[in-house]
N, C-alpha and C positions, 0 to 999 in steps of 0.2 A: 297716818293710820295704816299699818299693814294688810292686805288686800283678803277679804273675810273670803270664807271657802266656797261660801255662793256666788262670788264674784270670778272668783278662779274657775266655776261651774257656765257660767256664762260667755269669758273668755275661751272657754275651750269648746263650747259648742260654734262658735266663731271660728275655730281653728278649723272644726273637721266640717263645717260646711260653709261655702261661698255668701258672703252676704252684702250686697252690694250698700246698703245702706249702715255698716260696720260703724258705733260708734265704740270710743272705749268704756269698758263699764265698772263702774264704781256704786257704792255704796248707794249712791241717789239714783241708778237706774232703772227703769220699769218693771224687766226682767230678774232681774237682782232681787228688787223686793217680790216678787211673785214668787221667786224659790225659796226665800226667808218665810214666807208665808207657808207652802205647802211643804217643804223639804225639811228630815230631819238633815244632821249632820252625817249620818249612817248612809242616808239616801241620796245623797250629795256624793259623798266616797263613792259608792257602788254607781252610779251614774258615771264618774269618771274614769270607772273600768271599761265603759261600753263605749264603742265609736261608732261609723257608718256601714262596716261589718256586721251582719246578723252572726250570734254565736248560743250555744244552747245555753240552759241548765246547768250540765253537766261544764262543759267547758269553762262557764261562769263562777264554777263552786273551783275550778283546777285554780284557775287563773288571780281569785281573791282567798283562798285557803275555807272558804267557809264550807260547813256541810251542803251536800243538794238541799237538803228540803230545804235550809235557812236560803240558799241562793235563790231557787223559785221564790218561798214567800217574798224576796226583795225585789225579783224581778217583776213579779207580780202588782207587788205594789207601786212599783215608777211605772208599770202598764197604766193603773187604774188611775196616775197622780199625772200622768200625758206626758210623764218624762221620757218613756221606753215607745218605742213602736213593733211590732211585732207583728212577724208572716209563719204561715203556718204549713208546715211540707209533712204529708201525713199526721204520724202522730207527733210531728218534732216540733217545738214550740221556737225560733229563733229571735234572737231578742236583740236589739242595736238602739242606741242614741237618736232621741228625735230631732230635727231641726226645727231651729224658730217656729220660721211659717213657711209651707205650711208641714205643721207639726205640731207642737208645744201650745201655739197659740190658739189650735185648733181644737185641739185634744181638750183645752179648758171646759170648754162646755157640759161634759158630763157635770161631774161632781166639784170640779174647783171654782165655777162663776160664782159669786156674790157680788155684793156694789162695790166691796175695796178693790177686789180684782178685776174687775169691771174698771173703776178711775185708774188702777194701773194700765190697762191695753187702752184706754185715751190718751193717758202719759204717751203711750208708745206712739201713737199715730202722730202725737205734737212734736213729739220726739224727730219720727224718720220727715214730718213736713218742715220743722226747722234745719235739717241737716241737709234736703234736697234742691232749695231755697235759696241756701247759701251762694251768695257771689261768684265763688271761686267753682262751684262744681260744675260737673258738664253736662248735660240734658242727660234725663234718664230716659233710657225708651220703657213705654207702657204699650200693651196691645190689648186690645178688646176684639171679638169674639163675632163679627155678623151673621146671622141665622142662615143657612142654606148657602153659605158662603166657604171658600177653602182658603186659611191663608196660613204661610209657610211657617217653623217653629223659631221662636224666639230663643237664644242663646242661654245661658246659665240657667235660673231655678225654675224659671217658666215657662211652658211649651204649650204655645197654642196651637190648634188647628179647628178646621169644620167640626162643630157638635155636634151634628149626627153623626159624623164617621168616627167620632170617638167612642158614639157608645156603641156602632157597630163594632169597633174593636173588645168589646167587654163582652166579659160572659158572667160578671157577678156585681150587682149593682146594691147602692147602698141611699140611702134618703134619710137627712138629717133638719136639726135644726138649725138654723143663721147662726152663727156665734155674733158678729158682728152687729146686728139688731137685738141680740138677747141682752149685749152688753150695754147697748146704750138704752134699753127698757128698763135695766137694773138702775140706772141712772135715774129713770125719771124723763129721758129724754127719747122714749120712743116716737116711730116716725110713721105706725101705721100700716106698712107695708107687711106682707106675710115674715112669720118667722120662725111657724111651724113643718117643718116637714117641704124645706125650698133647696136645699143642699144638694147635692148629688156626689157619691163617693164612686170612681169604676176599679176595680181591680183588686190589688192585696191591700188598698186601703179601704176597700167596700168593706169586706171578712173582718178586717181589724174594726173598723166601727161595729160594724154585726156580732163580732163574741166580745167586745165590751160594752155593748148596749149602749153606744154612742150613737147609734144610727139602726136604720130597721130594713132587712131585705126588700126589694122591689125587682121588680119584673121589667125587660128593655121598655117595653110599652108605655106601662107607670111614668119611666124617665120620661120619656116624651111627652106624656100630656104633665109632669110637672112643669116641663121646658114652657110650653102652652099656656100654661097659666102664671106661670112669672112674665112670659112677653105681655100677655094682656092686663096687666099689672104695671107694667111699663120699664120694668126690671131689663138691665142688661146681662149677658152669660161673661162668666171669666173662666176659661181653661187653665188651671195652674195643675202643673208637673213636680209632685214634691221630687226634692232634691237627692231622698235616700229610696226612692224607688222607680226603675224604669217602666215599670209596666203600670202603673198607679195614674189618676187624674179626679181632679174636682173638678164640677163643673159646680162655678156657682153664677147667684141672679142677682145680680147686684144694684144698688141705689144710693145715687150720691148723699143720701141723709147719713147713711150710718156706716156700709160698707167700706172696711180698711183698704182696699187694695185702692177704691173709689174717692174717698178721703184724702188718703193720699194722693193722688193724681190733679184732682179738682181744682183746689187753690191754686194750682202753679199749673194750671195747665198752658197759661199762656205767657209764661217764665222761663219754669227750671226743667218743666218736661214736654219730650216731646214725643208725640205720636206717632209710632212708627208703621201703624196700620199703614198695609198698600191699597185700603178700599177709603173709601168716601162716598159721603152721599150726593147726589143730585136730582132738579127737580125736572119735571118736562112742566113747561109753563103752559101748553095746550091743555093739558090735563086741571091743574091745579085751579081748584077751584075758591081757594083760599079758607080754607075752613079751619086752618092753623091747629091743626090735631098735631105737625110735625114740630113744629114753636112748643106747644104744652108740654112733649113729652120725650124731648130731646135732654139728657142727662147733663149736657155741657154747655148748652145753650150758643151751639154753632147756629142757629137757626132765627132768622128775623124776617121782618118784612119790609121790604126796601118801595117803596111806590109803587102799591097792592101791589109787588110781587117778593115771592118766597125767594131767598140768600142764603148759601151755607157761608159760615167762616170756614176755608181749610186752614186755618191754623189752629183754631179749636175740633173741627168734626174726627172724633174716633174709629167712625165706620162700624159702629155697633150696632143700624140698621133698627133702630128702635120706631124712630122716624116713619118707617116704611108701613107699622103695623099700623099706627094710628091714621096715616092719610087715608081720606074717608074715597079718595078718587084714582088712588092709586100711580098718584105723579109721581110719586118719591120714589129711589130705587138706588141701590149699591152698585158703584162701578168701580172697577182697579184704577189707580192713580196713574195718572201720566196717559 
């Protein structure tokens, strides 16, 4: 069967941005079928004019022969459909190719979630957990995020650091819904956890949620006490660095029920991936009074109880610091490894 234009759309988003979990795509892939879903063949073409380059309007009408207004309205339109990402420099609207995640997969949330699209981004997560799994590959590093903590940036698409000092770096902030618990509520398979308004966008991806009505302004402050009320929730933070913007971060709260970054990680934590956090937790056993708050609401379940006394596994502890809120005694506490 020769290779349909949505597939050639998917390969090529692969080309212009790194994806460590690359499979080949064909006809039965998750993403494949999501752009057969939302894309015409018109909007497929015009997608494939755009790269990781921001380029105007204007440039867009030069470059595919079409008139400006027909190239706005198309540009417009892969805005509203999460194909397009777009930053704004006065009044110049610049428009570029989004990546997977975080991009595409994120952008869904507006107007493209429903339940098929929805069983499609489950597809994906079973997808990137059977390929991470695999035998032959080599541990993937994951980092998660400890509160009040600094730790140094992860290579390729993800760049962690301290969340406060992220959103000190921000001067334009944005608050969304979960995609990743919206999708699995469309299922049927919600988990209970918040998944209104948990999100956090900083920078030229805040403004792109905010003039597409993906996400709604918020105040540094705001951020912070949403931070507040995801720890006490029991939610962990993931800093992710989309791959087409340097100034840009999410901060999301994540929970192994539903969240993809989390999903993926979780099955194979003690497999195919490996934790590259340099923090860990530990407990002071003076303190600990054994009230097992860090047991309950430890995400990975590094945490047991050894002959009434508290045990991290370091081969499962991520250093998420989750642990640390719920100790009622204040035993627990994050330290650098080694």
């Amino acid at each position: 069967m020769p290779m349909s234009i949505y597939t050639e759309l998917a390969d090529y988003i692969d080309q212009i941005y790194e994806n460590p979990y690359r499979i080949p795509h064909d006809e039965s892939r998750p993403f494949v079928k999501i752009f057969r879903r939302l894309l015409s063949e018109e909007d497929v073409k015009a997608a494939m004019k755009l790269d990781d380059h921001g380029i105007t309007a204007v440039e867009f009408a030069s470059k595919t022969g079409f008139s400006q207004v027909k190239a706005e309205k198309i540009l417009d339109r892969l805005v509203k459909k999460g194909i397009s990402f777009a930053t704004y420099k006065k009044d110049v609207t610049f428009y570029q190719l989004a990546p997977f995640c975080s991009g595409i997969l994120d952008f869904l949330l507006k107007d493209g979630l429903d339940a098929e699209i929805a069983q499609y981004i489950q597809d994906y997560v079973d997808e990137i957990n059977e390929f991470i799994n695999r035998p032959e590959r080599k541990k993937t590093a994951v980092r998660s995020v400890p509160i009040n903590v600094s730790v140094s940036a992860v290579p390729y698409h993800a760049s962690f650091n301290e969340v406060l000092s992220y959103i000190e770096k921000g001067s334009i902030y944005s608050v969304s819904d979960c995609l990743c618990r919206s999708a699995k509520e469309k299922l049927g398979r919600g988990c209970g956890h918040t998944i209104k308004d948990i999100c956090i966008q900083i920078g030229p991806y805040a403004e792109f949620y905010i003039r597409t009505g993906r996400g709604r302004p918020i105040s540094r402050q705001e951020v912070i006490e949403v931070l507040k009320k995801s720890e006490a929730e029991g939610l962990f933070h993931e800093i992710v660095k989309p791959q087409n913007n340097e100034s840009s971060y999410f901060v999301c709260s994540c929970c192994t029920c539903c969240c993809i970054a989390a999903r993926t990680v979780i099955p194979g934590v003690v497999s195919r991936i490996e934790s590259t956090s340099i923090y860990i937790a530990q407990v002071d056993a003076d303190k600990c009074t054994g009230c097992c708050g860090c047991i309950d609401s430890c995400p990975v379940s590094a945490i047991d109880m050894e002959t009434s006394r508290i045990a991290i596994n370091p081969s499962r502890c991520i250093g998420c610091g989750i642990c640390t809120f719920f100790c009622t005694s204040q035993a627990v506490s994050i330290i650098k490894k080694g």
